[in-house]
C-alpha positions in Angstrom: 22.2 6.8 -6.1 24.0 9.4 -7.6 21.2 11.9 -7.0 21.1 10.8 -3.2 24.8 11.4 -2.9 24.3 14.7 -4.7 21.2 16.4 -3.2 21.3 15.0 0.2 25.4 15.0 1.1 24.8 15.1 4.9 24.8 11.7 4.6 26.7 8.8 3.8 25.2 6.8 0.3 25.7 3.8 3.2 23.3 6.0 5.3 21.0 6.6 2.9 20.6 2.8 1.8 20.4 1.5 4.9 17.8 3.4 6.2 15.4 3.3 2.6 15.8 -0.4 3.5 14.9 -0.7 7.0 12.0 -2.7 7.3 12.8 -4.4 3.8 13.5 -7.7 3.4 16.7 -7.4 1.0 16.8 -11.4 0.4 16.1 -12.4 -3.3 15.3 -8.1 -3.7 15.0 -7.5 -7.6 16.9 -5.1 -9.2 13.4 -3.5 -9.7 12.2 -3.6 -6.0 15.4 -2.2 -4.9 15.0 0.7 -7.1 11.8 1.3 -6.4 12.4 1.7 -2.7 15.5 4.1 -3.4 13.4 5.9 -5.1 10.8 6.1 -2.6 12.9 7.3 -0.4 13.9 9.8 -2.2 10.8 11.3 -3.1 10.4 11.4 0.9 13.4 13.1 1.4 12.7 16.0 -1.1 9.1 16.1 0.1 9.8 16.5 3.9 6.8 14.2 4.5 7.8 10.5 5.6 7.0 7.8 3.3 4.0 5.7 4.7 3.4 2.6 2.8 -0.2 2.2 4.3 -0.6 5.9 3.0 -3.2 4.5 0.3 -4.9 2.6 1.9 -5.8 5.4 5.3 -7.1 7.8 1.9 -9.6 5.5 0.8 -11.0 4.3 4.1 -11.0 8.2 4.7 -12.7 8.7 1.9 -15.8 5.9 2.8 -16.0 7.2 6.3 -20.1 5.4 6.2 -18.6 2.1 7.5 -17.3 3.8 11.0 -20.7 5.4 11.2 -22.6 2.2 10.4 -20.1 0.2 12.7 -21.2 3.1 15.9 -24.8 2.3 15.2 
């Protein structure tokens, strides 16, 4: 948090955990989970690119493009 309140001080550290957790479900959140979102957002904010969870996923069927071309045929 401290390194959202320092490198991004536009915002408010409210701000800034609000929106890493929209979309989240924050009931029974882990320690853990919570962390790791923070610091997925954080890694969006220094990167300029927004985070995409599905961001994996659109790679790899990028990668095997054969099924779209067997699914044309």
């Amino acid at each position: 948090m401290t390194k959202l309140n320092k490198g991004f001080p536009s915002q408010s550290l409210g701000k800034h955990i609000a929106t890493a957790m929209d979309g989240h479900c924050i009931e029974n959140l882990s320690d853990k989970e919570f962390y790791e979102i923070l610091n997925d957002y954080i890694v969006e904010l220094e990167s300029g690119v927004p985070y995409c969870e599905d961001l994996e996923q659109i790679i790899q069927e990028g990668l095997d493009l054969n099924h779209i071309l067997d699914e044309e045929e």
